[in-house]
TISEDREN-428347 format. One record per residue (C-alpha): x, y negated, z negated. Coordinates in steps of 0.02 Angstrom, whole numbers, padded with zeros to 5 digits, always signed. Each point is the difference from the previous one (the first is absolute). Example, Ala and Ser with C-alpha at 12.3 -4.5 7.8 and 13.67 -1.06 7.14 Angstrom:
2
+00615+00225-00390+00069-00172+00033
***
This chain:
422
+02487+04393+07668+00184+00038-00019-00058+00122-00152-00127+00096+00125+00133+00038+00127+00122+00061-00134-00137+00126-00048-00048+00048+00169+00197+00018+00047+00021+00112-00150-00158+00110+00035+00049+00028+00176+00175+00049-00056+00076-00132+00078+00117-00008-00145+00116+00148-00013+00051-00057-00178-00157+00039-00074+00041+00204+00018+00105-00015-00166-00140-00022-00090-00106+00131+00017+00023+00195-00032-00124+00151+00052-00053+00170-00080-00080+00133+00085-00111+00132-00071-00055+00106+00101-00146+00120-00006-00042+00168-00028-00045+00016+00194-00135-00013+00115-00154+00074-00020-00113+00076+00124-00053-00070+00197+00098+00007+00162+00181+00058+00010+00060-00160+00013-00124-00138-00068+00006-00193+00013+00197-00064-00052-00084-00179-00102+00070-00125-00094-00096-00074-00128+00050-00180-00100-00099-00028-00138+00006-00093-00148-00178+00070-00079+00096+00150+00002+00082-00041-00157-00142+00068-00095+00013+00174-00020-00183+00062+00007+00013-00081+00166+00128+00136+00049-00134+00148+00024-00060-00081+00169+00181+00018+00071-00018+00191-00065-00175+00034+00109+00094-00080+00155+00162+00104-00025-00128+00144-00020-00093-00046+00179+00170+00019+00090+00087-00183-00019+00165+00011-00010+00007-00164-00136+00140-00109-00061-00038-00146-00120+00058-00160-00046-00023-00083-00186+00069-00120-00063+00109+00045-00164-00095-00141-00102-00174-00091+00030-00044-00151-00088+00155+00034-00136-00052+00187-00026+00099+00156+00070-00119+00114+00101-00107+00119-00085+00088+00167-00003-00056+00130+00115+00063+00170+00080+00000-00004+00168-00116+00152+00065+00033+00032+00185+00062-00166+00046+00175-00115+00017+00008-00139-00154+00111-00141+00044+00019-00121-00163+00050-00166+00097+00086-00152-00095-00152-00145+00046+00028-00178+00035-00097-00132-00098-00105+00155-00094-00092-00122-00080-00115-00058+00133-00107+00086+00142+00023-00135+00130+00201+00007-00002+00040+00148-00049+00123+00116+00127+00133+00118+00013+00162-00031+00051+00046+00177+00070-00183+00055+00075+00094-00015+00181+00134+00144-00062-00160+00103-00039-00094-00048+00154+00146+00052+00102+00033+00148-00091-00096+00101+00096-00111+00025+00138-00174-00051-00080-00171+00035+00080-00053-00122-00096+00041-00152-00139-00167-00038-00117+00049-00174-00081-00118+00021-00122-00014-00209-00037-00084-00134+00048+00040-00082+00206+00048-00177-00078+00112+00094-00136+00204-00033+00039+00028+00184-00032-00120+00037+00153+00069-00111+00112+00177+00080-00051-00051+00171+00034-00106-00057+00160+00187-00051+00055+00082+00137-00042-00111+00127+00102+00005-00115+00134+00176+00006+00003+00016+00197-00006-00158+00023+00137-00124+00061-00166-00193-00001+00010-00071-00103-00174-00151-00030-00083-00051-00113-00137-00114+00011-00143-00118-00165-00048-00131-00038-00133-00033-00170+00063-00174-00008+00002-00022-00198+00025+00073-00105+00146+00154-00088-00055+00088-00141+00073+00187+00038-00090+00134-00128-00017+00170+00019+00110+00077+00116-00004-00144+00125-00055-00103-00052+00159+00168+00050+00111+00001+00155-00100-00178+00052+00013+00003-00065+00207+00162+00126+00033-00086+00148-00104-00146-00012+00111+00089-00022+00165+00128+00140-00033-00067+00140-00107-00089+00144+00092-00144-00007-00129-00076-00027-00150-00075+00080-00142-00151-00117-00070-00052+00043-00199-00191-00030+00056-00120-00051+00134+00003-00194-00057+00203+00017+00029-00032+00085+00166-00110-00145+00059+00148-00130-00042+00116+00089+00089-00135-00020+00155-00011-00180-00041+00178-00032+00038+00003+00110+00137+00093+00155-00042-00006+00104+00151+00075+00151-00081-00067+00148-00070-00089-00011-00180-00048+00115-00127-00083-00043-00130+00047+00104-00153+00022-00034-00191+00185-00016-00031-00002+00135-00143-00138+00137-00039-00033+00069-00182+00092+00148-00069-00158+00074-00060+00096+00159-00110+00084-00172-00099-00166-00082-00010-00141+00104-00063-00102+00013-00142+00079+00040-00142+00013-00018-00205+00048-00151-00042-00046-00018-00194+00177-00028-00046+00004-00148+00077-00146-00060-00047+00051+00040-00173+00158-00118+00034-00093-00153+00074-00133+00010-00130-00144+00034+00108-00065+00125-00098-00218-00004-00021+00026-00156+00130-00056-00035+00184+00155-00014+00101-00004-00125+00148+00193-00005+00084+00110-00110+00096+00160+00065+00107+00088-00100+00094+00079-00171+00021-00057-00134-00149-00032-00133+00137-00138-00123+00036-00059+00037+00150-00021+00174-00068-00158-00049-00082+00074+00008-00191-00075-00143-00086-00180+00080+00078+00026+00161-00088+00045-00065-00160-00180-00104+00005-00081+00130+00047+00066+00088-00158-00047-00148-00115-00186+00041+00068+00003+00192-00031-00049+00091-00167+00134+00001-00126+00046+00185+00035+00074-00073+00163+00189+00000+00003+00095-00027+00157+00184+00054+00037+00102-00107+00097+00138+00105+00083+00154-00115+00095+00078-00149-00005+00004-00186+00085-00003-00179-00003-00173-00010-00056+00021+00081-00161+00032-00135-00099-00157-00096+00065-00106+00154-00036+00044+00028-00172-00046-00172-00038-00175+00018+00116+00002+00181-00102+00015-00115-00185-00119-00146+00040-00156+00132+00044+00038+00103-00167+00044+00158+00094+00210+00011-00061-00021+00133-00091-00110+00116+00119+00147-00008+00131+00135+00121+00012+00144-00064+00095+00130+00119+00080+00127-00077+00087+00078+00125+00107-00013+00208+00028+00081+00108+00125-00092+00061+00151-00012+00171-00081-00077-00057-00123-00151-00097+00067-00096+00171+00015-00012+00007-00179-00069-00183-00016-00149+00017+00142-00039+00149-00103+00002-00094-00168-00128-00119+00086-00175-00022+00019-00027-00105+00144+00169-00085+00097-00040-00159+00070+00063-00091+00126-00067-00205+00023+00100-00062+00134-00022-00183+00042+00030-00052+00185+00099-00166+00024+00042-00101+00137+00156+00122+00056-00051+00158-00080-00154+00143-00026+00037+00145-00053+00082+00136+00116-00056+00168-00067-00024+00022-00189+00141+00141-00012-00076+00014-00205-00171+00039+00069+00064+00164+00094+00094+00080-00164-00144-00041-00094-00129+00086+00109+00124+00143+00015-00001+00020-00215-00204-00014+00020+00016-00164-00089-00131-00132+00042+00049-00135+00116-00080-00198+00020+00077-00120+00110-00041-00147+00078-00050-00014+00186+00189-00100+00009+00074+00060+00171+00023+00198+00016-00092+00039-00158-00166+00059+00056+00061+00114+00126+00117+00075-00128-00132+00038-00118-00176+00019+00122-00116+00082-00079+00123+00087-00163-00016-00162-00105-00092-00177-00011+00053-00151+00078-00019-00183-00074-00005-00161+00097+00183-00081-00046+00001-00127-00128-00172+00051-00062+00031+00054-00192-00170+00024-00029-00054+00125+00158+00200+00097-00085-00072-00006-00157-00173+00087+00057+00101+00127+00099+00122+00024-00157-00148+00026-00114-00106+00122+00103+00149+00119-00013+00018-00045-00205-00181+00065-00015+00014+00150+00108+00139+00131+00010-00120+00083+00146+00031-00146+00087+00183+00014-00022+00026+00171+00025-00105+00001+00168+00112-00132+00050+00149+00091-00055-00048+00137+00099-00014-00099+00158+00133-00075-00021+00111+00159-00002-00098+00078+00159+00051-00164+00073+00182+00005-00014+00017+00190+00044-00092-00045+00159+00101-00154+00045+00131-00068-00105+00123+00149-00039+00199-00012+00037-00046+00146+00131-00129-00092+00085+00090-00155+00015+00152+00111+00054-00084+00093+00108-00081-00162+00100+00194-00073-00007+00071+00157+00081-00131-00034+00138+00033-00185+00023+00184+00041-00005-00011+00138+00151-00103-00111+00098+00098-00162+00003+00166+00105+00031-00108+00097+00134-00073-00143+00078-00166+00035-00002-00082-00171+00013-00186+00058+00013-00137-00115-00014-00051+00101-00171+00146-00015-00087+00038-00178+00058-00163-00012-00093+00071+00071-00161+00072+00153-00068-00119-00012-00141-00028+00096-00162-00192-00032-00017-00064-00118-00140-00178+00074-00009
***
């Protein structure tokens, strides 16, 4: 216990010592872009944000009229940021505590920013039972700022102390909450959040990054050449559906390859699951690529899959994959784990988890027919552009922003600010 009230002392800056440690760069922006003369002053924390294709949502805000500064941390996980030019927004590069874990993670200097200046509003873009969360939820408290938090928590959780303190505070004190889907909405109901919700994606697609394009050099380079390409990309993880896939490719012709794209602690296990069905040598294995660069792999694809697994604490909270491969008109199947369906509707087919054979049937219908796929790819493109772009998601933030700093509590938005699924 004496451990969790050191780390809650030094996330509330309760220890003046800690300011040694940390140092800040700014970058700042080539200006604001368009709406009012003097647009929303936010604050955005963000970890995600140290992805740089992530970066072209903060450009469609900056271009709506938010006047946007934003927090990273200077390494995620062991890795420095992505780098990225700041277009129309503040950068702040922020030395992170305990980088290495979502839960603990905070800043030791996010009150300095917080009271820098007068903000309309601060978007912790983290989870309520995060540390870093309940830090910032402090620090605007402290300085009289309005806060919202983001939350992909899609199942009802009972966390251990001090999580559950965390998650109890977030609720109580911020002045909303952005919800990644309906299902995350409804929890948020379930423990009685009386603020104001939207429910919006946390990041769109930058569809001029991902589009169709050639991608026959890199076919060239994985050795997919005269071969049916089914892909991977994401975290090598078991509850990510892994070991299904790779059965599913023992039962497909031999012309079936499938690309694994990322890396995890189930990697090991599936090159052995990959060895005992005979299938080694019809898996490519890529262990990491920059964000940049995923365009270039949906497009050297076939069909992307995504075979989520629910367990007991988790189902799958969006299917980010699904989006950039609709947006390169590459076929999409996923299984009806969580958000999944409601990604995809009626652009792709959806499996019953766990069921390799109904995945294999779905993965050899599009094997026989490239009509198939390119309907399907074609969908699937029409789909993003309608709901899933970094504008649209920007442009339903912008709204959720001006109402919660407005006030306006109507019964429609207390509803949901939502970007429509259908």
């Amino acid at each position: 216990m004496c451990v969790w009230r050191c780390v809650i002392a030094l996330a509330s800056g309760e220890d003046g010592a800690l300011g040694s440690w940390v140092a800040i760069r700014h970058s700042r922006g080539l200006g604001i872009g368009g709406g009012s003369e003097r647009g929303l002053k936010v604050l955005m924390i963000s970890k995600a944000l140290t992805v740089g294709a992530y970066h072209a949502k903060l450009r469609e805000l900056s271009r709506l009229g938010v006047e946007l500064t934003v927090v990273v941390p200077r390494k995620w996980l062991g890795e420095e940021m992505e780098p990225v030019r700041p277009d129309g927004y503040e950068l702040l590069v922020m030395d992170c505590a305990f980088s290495w874990t979502p839960h603990l993670h905070f800043y030791p200097k996010i009150s300095e920013v917080v009271a820098r200046e007068v903000w309309d509003l601060v978007h912790i873009d983290e989870e309520p039972f995060h540390v870093v969360t309940y830090q910032a939820l402090r620090a605007c408290l402290r300085e009289g700022r309005k806060a919202v938090f983001f939350t992909w928590q899609n199942m009802r959780i009972t966390y251990p102390p001090p999580f559950q303190y965390f998650e109890r505070f977030s609720d109580q004190r911020a002045d909303g909450a952005i919800a990644g889907s309906d299902e995350v909405r409804d929890v948020l109901v379930a423990r009685r959040f009386s603020k104001l919700i939207g429910v919006i994606p946390q990041f769109g697609v930058d569809t001029e990054l991902f589009q169709p394009r050639d991608a026959t050099d890199l076919r060239e380079k994985l050795g997919l050449g005269g071969k049916f390409a089914v892909g991977y990309v994401g975290r090598i993880v078991k509850q990510k559906g892994i070991a299904d896939l790779i059965q599913a490719l023992a039962a497909l012709p031999e012309r079936c390859v499938l690309v694994l794209v990322g890396s995890g602690d189930f990697e090991s296990r599936a090159r052995v699951v990959a060895e005992e069905l005979g299938v080694d040598s019809r898996i490519r294995w890529v262990s990491h690529v920059s964000s940049v660069e995923i365009p270039q792999y949906m497009n050297a694809l076939d069909v992307v899959v995504l075979p989520s697994r629910t367990t007991l604490r988790w189902k799958e909270q969006f299917g980010r994959v699904l989006i950039e491969a609709m947006a390169c008109e590459t076929a999409v199947v996923g299984s009806n784990s969580g958000e999944i369906p409601n990604v995809i509707g009626d652009a792709g087919r959806v499996f019953p988890e766990e069921n390799v054979e109904a995945l294999v049937e779905d993965l050899h219908a599009l094997y026989e027919s490239s009509e198939i796929r390119g309907e399907l790819g074609a969908r699937g493109r029409a789909r993003v552009l309608k709901n899933f772009t970094h504008r649209r998601i920007a442009e339903e933030t912008v709204k959720f922003y001006e109402s919660v700093v407005g006030g306006s509590y109507s019964r429609e938005l207390k509803e949901a600010v939502t970007v429509a699924a259908s």
